[in-house]
N, C-alpha and C positions, 0 to 999 in steps of 0.2 A: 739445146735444152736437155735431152736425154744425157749426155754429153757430162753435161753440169751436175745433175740430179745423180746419176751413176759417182761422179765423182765425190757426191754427200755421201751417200750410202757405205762409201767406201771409209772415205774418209770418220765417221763416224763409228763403222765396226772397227778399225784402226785406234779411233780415240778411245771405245772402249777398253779395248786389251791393254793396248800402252795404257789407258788410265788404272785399268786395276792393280798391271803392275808397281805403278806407280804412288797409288793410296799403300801398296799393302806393305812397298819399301818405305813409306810413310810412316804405317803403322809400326813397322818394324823397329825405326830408327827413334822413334817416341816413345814406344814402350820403356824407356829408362827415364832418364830426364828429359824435360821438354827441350823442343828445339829451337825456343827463343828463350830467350833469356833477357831479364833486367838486371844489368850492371848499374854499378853507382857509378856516378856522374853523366848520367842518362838523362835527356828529354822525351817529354812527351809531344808527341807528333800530331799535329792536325792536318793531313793534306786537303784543302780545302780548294777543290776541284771535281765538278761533276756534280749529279745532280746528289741532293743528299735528303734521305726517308728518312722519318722519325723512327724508327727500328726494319731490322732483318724482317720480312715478311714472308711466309709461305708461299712457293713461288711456282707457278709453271717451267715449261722449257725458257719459254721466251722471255721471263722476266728473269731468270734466273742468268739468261746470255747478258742482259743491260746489267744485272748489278754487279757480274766478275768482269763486265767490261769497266764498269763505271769504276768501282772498286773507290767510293768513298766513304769516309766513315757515315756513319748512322747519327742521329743526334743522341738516338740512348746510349750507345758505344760513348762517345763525347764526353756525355755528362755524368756516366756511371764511372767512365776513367781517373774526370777531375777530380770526384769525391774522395776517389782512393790516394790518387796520386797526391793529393794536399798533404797529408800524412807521411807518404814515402818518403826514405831520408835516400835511398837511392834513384828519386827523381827530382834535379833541379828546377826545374821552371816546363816552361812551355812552350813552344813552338808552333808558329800562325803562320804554315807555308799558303799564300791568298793566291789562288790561281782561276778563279773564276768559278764559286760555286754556286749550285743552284739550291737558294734553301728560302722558305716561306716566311714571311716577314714574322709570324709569331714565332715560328721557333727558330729566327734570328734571336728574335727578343729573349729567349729561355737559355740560346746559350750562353747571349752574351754576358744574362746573368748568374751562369754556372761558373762561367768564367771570374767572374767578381769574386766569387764566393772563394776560386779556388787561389783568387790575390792575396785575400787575407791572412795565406800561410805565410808571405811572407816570399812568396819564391817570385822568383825575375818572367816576365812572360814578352817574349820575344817575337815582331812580325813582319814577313820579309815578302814583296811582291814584284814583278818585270813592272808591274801597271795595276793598278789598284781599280777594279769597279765600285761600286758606287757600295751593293752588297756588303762586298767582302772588308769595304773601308771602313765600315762600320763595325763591325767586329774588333777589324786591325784596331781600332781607338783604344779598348780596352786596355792593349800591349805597356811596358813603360817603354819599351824603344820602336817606333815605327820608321822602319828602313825601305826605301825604293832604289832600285835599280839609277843609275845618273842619266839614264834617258828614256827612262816611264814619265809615267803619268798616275795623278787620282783622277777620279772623276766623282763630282759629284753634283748633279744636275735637278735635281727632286723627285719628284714622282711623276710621270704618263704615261697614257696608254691607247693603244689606235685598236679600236673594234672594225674587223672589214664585214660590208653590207654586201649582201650575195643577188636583193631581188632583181637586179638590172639584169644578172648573167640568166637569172632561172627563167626572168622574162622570154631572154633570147631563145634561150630552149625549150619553152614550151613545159616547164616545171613551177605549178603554183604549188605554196605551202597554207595549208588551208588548218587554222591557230584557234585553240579553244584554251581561254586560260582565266585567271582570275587575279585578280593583280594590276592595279596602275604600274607598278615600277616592277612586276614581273618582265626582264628584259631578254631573256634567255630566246625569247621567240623571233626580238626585231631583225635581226641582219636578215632574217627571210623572206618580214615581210615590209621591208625601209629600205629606203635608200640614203639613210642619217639618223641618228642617234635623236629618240626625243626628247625631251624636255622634263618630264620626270627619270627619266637616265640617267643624263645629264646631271643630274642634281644632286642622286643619293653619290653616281660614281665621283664628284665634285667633292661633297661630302666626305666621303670616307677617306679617297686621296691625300684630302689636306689635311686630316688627321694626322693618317699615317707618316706624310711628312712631318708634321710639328714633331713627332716621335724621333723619327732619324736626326732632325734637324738637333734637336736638344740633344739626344745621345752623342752626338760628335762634339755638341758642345761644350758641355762638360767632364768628357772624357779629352778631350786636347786643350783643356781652359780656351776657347775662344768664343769670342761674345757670339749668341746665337745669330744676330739679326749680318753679322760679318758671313757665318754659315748659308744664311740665306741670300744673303746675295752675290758668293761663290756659285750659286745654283743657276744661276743667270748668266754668269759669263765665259760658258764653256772652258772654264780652265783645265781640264782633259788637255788643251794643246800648250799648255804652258810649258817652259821649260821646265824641266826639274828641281832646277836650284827655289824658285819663285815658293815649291812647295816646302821649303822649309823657313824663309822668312813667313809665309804666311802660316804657318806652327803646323802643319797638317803632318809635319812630316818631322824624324829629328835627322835622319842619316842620310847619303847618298854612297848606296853601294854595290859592286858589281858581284855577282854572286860567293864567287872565290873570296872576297873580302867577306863575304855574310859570313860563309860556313866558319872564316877564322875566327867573326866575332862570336860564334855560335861555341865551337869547342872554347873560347875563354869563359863565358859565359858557363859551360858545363863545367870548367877546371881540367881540362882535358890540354896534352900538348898541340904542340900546333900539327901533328906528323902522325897522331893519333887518328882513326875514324870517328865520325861524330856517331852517337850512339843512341839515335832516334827509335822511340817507340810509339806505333801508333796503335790506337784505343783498342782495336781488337785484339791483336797483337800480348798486349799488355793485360786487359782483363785473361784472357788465357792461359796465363804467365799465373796468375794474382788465381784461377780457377776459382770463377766469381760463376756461381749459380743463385739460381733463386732459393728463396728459403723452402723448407723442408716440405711437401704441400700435403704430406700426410698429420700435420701440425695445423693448429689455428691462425691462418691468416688472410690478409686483403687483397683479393684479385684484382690487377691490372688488365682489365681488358680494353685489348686495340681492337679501335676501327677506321680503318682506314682506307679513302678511296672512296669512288662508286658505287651507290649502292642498286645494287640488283636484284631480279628475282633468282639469276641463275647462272653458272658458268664459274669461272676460278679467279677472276681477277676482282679487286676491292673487298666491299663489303656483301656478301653473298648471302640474300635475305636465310633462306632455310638454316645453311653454314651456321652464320651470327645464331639462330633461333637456339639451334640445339647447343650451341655452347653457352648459353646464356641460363639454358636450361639444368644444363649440366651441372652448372656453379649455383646453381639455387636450391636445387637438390644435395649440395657438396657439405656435409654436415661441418667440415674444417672452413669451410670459407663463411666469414664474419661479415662482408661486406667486400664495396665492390667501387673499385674507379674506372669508368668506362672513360678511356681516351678517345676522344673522338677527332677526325680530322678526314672533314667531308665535304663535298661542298652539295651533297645528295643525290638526287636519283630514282628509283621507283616508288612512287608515291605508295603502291601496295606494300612492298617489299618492306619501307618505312613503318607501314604501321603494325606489318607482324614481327618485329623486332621490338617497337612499344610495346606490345603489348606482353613481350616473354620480358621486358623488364621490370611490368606492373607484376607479372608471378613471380620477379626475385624479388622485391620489394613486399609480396605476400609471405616470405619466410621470416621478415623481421631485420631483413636484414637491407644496413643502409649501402642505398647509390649515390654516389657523389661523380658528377661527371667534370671531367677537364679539356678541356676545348685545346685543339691547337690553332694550324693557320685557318684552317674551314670549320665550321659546323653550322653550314646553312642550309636552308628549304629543306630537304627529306634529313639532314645531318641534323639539325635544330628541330627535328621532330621528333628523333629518337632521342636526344638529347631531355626536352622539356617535363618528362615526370619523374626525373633525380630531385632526393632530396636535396641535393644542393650542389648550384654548377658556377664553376670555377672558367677565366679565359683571359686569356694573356691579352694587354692592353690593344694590342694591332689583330687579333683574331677577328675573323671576315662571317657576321654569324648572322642571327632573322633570316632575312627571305623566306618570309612565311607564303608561300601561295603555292600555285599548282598550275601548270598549262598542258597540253596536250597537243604532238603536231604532226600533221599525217598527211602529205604528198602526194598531190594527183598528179599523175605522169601522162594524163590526156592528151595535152596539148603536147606534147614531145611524143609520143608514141602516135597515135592516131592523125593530128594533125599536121606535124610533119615527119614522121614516118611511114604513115601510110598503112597502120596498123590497126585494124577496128577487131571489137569485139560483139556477140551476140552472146543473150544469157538469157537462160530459161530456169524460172523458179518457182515453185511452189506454193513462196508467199513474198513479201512486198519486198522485206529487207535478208531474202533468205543467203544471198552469196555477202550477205554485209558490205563492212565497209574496203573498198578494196584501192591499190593506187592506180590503176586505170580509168577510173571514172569521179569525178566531182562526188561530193555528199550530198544529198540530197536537202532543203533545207529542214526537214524531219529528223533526219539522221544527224546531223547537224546543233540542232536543239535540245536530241536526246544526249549528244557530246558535252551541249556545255552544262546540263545541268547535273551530268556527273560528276565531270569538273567543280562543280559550284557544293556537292555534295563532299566530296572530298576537303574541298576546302573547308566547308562547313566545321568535318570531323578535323581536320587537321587544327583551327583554330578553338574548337574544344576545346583538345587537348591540353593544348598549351595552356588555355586558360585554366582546366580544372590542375596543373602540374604545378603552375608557377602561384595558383590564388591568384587570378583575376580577375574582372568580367571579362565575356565573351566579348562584347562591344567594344571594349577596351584593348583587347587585344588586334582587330582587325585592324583598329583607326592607327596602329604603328606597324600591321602585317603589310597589305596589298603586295607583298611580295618583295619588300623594301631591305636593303643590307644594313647593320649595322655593325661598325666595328663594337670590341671587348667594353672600351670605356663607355661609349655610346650602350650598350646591351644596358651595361649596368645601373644605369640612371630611368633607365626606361622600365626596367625590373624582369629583362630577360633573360638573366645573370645574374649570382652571389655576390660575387666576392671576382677581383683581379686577380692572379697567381697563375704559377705553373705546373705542370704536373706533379712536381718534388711537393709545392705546396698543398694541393688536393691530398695527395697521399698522407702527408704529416694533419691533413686536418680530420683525415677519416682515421686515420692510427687514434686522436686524440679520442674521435667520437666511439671508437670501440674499443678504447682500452688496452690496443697494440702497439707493440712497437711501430715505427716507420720501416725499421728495414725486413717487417715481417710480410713481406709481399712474392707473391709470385705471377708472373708475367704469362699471359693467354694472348691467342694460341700460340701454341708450343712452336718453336722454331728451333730446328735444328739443319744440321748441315748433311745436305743429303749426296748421295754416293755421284750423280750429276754434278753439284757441286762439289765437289774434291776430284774429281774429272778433269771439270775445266781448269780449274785453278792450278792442279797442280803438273799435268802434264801437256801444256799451252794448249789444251784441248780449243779455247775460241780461236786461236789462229788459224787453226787446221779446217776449221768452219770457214771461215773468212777466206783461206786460201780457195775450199770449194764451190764457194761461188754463194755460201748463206748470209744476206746483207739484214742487219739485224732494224735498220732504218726502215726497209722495203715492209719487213714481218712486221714493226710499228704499227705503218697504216693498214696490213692488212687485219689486224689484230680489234683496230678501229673500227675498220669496217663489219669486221666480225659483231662487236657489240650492238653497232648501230643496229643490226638488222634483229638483234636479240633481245633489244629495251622494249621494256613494257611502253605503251605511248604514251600514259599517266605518268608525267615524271614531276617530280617535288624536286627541282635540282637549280641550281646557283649556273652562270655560264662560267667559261675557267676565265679567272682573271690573270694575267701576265702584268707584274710593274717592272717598267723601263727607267 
């Protein structure tokens, strides 16, 4: 262990020196023309593989290791690329290299319509995979030629999802979870205290599923002309093991090719010879090139602010209540800034945390100036809380948003410590509840009572809210809250939601509402590339970690654990949903 840890320290003062000299022969080598360049007869490149964030976010150590390891494009990278690239006459088409990525069904949905936008020009959009997921084949539809490998596979199977139930194991050990919450279909609590999914679960996750399918189900349909109800019942009969040839009578597919064959139809495709390199740009890469900043922010314009993640009272990852407060504050006070698109994509978190962020947006909303929020794949429970007092909220048809409730869950470790480890404790107080509530001892049922009707209180203000944000009775809002999900289209019929659209369209609707251009925006908070990252990246700084024994998997769950022990136990939060 010393051993290993000696070997980081090392390795790490190492990666510094080599990295700086590294950034500064970087620096050096830049200072004239840049060191990528867009030639004509260029593609643009999508590698579509790893997990992929709706933009670059301000990053610790350790998130900063996942995303030069991940190293996929962003969705805003994506989408700011194709706007540009429609226009370039030194960029022919586009390029869907489908390698299994990981991206949220709404802003599936956002790019696949950026991509639409970016067919209009007229350019060839090209997508080539070993094996196609289910994900990524949905994308691929947009392409005019969809190429597979002659011995892949699609897959495309519908929508589920397996929730695992923990109370059998925590019985074994002597760990009750002892659950204060408000909400029939608040479900965030059951694997702890089930051992099966109940029946209002069941029902919204039913719900929202089949949605979401009809969604992919139609998009593959009309993007490969094939009757929808054929779609569905390819979903049935695990065709993932069919041969490949099957995949092109059944139209899913137009080519069978081995990759060497792609790349040659790839440089025809650019006009490039066949002996030439193919001259692939990807969206970073390419904006850099293009030295695309935001607009001018000592000028009149509309802040884009991200939220993204967890929300918190404390610490550097997600939505970080104080963090969000003061930048909110910031832009309210900001005499240039007109208005405000809060992106949001959440699926919540600390129920406090939640409402001191409402409440710094009821003070930019006191300068006059309007909020228009945009939902991406989350904006549930504490997300849809900060969300509900925008003048007007916008969410992409598959966005996962309500869960309006609140629960509360705090862990007696009695029966694992004391009764079978043999651990007792003695405590001496002053008054009844003076050492409070603690995980060694059960709650009392006083302390208990006093839990839930905090809970009940919370949720009280939390449905307020929404009610006084959206105009509607309080009553009315609870009989569609108890803590229940609805997808974008579903929000909207219900009236917890505007308007359908995407971010581009929030922005173009708040430009209209204050009299700005659309391209007059600038992006919060600030993200830039910091001396860490141009480290790693450029002088294989993550290998030399990896060689010392730093496993970025392991730091994951401690990072996990980290949180856990740090969350308020008020939480207004969604569970994570995984679709398979």
């Amino acid at each position: 262990m010393l051993g290993t840890m000696a070997g980081l320290w090392i390795s790490l003062f190492l990666l510094f020196i080599g990295g700086m000299i590294a950034v500064g022969v970087a620096i050096g080598s830049g200072s004239g023309d840049s060191m990528v360049k867009v030639e004509k007869h260029s593609a643009l490149y999508f590698n579509l593989s790893g997990e992929v964030y709706d933009r670059t976010q301000p990053a610790d150590f350790l998130q900063l290791l996942q995303q030069v390891e991940n190293d996929a494009p962003t969705l805003e990278d994506m989408i700011r690329s194709l706007e540009l690239a429609a226009d370039d006459d030194k960029i022919e088409g586009l390029y869907l290299n489908c390698s299994g990525a990981g991206i949220g069904m709404a802003s599936r949905e956002e790019l696949i319509e950026a991509i639409a936008r970016f067919k209009e020009s007229g350019k060839w959009i090209y997508a080539y995979s070993d094996s196609y997921s289910q994900g990524d084949y949905v994308i691929a539809t947009t392409a005019d030629c969809v190429a597979l490998n002659p011995i892949g596979s699609i897959d495309i199977h519908g929508l589920g999802g397996m929730t695992p139930f923990f109370k059998g194991l925590l019985d074994k050990i002597g760990v009750k979870m002892q659950i204060i919450k408000v909400g029939t279909y608040k479900s965030a609590v059951e694997p702890y205290i089930l051992t099966s999914m109940s029946e209002p679960a069941r029902e919204q996750m039913q719900q929202y599923i089949d949605s979401i399918w009809s969604y992919l189900a139609e998009t593959v349909s009309v993007n490969r002309n094939i009757p929808e109800d054929s779609v569905r019942a390819m979903a049935s009969q695990l065709i993932s093991t069919r041969e490949a040839k099957t995949f092109i009578s059944d139209g899913l597919a137009d080519t069978l090719l081995y990759k060497r064959q792609s790349d040659e139809l790839l440089r025809e495709y650019c006009g490039i010879r066949s002996d030439e390199e193919l001259r692939l740009v990807t969206p970073a890469d390419y904006l850099s090139v293009k030295n695309i900043s935001d607009f001018n922010s000592a000028k009149d314009h509309i802040a884009v602010l991200f939220a993204i993640g967890e929300i918190s009272d404390s610490g550097k990852d997600g939505i970080v209540g104080p963090d969000m407060v003061n930048q909110i504050i910031e832009l309210a006070d900001d005499e240039h800034v007109r208005g405000m698109v809060f992106r949001v994509n959440s699926p919540g978190g600390s129920a406090f945390a939640s409402e001191q962020i409402w409440e710094a947006l009821e003070y930019f909303k006191s300068k006059d100036k309007p909020l228009f929020v945009s939902m991406g794949d989350y904006a549930a429970s504490g997300g849809y809380y900060i969300s509900c007092g925008a003048d007007s909220i916008f969410a992409d048809e598959t966005t996962i948003t309500g869960s309006i409730g609140v629960f509360g869950m705090i862990p007696d470790f009695s029966g694992l410590v004391t009764d079978k480890l043999g651990v007792n404790f003695s405590a001496v107080e002053t008054n009844e509840n003076a050492i409070g509530l603690t995980g060694f001892r059960a709650m009392t049922p006083e302390q208990h009572a006093a839990m839930q009707k905090s809970v009940e209180d919370i949720y009280d203000l939390f449905t307020g809210r929404v009610a006084a944000g959206r105009g509607l009775e309080q009553d009315y809002v609870k009989s569609i809250a108890e803590g229940r999900v609805w997808i974008g289209t579903a929000a909207l019929g219900l009236g917890l939601v505007d308007a359908i659209g995407s971010l581009d369209t929030t922005i173009e609707a708040l430009a209209d509402e204050t009299g700005l251009d659309s391209k007059d925006i600038v992006r919060y908070p600030k993200t830039e590339s910091s001396v860490w990252e141009q480290l790693l990246r450029q002088s294989g700084g993550l290998d030399q970690l990896k060689a010392a024994g730093y496993d970025i998997e392991t730091m994951k769950y401690i990072d996990i654990v980290r949180r856990m022990r740090t969350a308020n136990p008020m939480q207004a939060r969604i569970e994570p949903i995984i679709f398979e």
